[in-house]
DSSP file (Angstrom, degrees, kcal/mol; ACC not computed):
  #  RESIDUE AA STRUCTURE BP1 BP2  ACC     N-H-->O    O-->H-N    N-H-->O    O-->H-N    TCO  KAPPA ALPHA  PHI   PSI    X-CA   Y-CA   Z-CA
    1    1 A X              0   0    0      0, 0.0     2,-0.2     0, 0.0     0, 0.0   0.000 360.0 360.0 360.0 136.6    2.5   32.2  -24.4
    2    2 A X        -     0   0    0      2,-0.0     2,-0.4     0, 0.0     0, 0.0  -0.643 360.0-129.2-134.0 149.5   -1.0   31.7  -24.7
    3    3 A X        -     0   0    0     -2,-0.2     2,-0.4     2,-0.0     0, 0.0  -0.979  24.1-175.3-119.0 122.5   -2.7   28.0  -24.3
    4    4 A X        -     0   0    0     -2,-0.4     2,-0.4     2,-0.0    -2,-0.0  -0.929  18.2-137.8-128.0 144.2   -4.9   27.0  -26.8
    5    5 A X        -     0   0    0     -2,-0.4    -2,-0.0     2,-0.1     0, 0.0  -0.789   8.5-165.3-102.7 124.6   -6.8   23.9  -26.7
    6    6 A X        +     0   0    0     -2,-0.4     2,-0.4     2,-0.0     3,-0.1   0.262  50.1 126.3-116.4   0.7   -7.2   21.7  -30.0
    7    7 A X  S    S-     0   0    0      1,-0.1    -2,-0.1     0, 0.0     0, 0.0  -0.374  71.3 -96.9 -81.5 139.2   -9.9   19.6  -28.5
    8    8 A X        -     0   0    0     -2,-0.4     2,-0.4     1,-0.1    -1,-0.1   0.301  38.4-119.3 -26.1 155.9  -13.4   19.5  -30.7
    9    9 A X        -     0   0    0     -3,-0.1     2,-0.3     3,-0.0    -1,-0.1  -0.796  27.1-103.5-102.3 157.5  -16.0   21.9  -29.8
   10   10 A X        -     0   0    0     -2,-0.4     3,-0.1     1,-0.0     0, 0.0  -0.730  47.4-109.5 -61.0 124.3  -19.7   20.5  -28.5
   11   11 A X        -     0   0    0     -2,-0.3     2,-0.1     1,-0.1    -1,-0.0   0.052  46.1 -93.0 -18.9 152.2  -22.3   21.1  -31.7
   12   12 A X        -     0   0    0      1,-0.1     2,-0.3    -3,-0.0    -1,-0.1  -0.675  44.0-100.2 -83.8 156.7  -24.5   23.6  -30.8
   13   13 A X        -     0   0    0      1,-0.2    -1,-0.1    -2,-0.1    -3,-0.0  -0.605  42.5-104.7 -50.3 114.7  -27.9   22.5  -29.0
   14   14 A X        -     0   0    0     -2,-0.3     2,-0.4     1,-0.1    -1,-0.2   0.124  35.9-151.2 -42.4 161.8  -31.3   22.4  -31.4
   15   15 A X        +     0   0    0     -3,-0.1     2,-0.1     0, 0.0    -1,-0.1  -0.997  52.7  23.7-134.6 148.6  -33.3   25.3  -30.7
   16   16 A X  S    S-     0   0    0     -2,-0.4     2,-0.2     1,-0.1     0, 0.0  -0.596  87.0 -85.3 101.8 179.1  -37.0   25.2  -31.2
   17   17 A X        -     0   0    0     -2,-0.1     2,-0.1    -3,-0.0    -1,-0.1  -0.935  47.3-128.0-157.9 117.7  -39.5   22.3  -31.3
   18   18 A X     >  -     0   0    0     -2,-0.2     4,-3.0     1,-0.1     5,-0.4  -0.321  23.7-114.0 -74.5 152.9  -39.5   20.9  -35.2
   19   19 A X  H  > S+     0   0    0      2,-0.2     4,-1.1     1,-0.2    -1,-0.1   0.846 123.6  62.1 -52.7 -17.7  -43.6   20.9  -36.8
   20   20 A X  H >> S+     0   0    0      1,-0.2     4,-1.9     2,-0.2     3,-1.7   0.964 109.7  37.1 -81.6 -66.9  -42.6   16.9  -36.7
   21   21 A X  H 3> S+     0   0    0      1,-0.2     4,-2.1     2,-0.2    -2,-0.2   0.698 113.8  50.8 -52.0 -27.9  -42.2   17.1  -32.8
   22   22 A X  H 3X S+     0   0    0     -4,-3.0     4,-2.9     2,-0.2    -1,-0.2   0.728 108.4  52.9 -76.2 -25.8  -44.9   19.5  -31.9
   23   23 A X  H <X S+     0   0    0     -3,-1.7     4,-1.2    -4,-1.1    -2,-0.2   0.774 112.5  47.6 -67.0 -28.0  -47.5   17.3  -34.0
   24   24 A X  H  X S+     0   0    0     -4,-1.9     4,-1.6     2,-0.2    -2,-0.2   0.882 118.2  44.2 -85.9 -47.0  -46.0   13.9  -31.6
   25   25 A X  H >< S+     0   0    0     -4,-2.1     3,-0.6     1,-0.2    12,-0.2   0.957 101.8  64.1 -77.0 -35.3  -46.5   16.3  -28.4
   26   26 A X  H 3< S+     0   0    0     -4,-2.9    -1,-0.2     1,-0.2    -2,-0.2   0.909 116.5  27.7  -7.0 -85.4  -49.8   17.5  -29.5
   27   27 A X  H 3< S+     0   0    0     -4,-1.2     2,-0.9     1,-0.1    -1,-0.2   0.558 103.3  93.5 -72.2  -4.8  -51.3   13.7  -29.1
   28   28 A X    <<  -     0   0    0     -4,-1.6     9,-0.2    -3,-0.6    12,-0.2  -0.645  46.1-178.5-106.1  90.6  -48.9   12.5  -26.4
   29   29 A X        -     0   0    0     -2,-0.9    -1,-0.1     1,-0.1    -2,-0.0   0.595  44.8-119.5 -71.9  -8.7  -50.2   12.9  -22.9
   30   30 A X    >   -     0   0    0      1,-0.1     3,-2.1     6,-0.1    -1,-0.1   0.736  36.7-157.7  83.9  17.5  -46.5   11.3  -21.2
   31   31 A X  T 3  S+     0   0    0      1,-0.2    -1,-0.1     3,-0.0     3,-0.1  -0.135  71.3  25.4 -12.9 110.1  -48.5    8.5  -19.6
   32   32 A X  T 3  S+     0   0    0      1,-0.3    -1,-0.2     2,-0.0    -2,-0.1   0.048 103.8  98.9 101.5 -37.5  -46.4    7.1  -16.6
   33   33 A X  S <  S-     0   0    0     -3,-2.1    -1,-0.3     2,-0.2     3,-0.1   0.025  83.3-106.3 -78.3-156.7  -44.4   10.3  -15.9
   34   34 A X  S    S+     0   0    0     -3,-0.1     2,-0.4     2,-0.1    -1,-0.1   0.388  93.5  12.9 -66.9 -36.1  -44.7   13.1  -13.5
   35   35 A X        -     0   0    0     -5,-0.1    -2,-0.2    -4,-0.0     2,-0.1  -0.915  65.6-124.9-154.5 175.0  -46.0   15.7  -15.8
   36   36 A X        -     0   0    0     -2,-0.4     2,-0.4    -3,-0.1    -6,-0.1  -0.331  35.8-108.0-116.1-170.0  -47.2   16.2  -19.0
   37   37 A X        -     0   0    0     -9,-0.2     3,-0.3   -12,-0.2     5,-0.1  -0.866  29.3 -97.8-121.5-177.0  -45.6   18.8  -21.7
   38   38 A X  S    S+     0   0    0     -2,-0.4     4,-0.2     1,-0.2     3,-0.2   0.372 110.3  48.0 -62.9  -6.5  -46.7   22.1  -23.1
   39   39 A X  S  > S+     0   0    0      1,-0.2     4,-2.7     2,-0.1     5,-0.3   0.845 112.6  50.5-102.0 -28.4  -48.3   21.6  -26.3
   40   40 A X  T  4 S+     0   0    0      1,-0.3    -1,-0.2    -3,-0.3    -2,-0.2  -0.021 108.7  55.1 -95.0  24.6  -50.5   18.8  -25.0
   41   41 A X  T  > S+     0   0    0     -3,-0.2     4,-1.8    -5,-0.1    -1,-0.3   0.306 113.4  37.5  29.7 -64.5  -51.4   21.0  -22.3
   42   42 A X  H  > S+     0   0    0      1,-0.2     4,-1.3     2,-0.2    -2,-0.2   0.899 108.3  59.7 -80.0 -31.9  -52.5   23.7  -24.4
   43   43 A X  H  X S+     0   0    0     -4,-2.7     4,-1.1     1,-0.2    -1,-0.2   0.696 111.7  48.7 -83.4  -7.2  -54.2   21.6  -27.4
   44   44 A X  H  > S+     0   0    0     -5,-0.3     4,-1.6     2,-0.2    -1,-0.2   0.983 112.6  45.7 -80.9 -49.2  -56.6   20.2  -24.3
   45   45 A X  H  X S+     0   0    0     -4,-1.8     4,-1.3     1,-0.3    -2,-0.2   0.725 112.7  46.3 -22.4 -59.1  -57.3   23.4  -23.1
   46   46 A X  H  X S+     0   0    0     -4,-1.3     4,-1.4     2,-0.2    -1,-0.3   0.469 111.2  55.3 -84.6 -27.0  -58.0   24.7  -26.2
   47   47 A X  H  X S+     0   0    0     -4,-1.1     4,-1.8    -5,-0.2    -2,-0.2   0.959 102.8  57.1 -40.4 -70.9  -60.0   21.5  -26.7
   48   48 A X  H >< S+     0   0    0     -4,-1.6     3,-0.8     2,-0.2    -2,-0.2   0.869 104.2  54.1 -33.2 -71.7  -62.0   22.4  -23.5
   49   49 A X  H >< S+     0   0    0     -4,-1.3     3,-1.7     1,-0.2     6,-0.3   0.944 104.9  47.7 -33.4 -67.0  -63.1   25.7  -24.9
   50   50 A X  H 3< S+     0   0    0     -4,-1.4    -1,-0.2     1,-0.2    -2,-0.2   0.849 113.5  56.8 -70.7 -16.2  -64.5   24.7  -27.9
   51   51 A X  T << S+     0   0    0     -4,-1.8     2,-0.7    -3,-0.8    -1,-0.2   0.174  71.8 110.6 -62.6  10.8  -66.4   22.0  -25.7
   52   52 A X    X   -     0   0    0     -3,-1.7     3,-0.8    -5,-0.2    -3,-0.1  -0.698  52.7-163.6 -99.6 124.3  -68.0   24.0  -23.5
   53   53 A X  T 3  S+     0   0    0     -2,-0.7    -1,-0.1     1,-0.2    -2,-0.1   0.127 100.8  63.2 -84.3  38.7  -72.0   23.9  -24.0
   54   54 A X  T 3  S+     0   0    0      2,-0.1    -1,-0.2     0, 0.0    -3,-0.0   0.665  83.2 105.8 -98.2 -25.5  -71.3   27.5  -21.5
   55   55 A X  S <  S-     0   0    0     -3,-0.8     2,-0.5    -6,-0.3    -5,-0.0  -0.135  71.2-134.4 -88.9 142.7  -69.0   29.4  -24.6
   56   56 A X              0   0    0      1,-0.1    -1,-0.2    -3,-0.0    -2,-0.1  -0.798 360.0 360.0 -75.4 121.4  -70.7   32.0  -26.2
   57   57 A X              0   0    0     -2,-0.5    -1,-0.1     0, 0.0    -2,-0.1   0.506 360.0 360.0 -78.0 360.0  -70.4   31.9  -29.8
């Protein structure tokens, strides 16, 4: 006899980062935490570059 469990299963966990959310983390530097995230990270970066009077065009 084999025991089978009837209880509901967990939903699965989103995957991904929706265009809504990546547009909010873009402008949202997390003011107050520890750390910042990865798209706002990158779009400064990538900021930085095009602001550099050293970049070659």
């Amino acid at each position: 006899m084999s025991k089978t469990s009837n209880a509901p299963k967990p939903a699965p966990a989103a995957k991904g980062i929706t265009p809504q959310n990546n547009a909010a983390n873009i402008s949202n530097p997390n003011k107050g935490s520890p750390g910042t995230n990865r798209q706002y990270d990158q779009s400064q970066g990538h900021r930085g570059t095009q602001l550099n009077p050293n970049r070659k065009s």
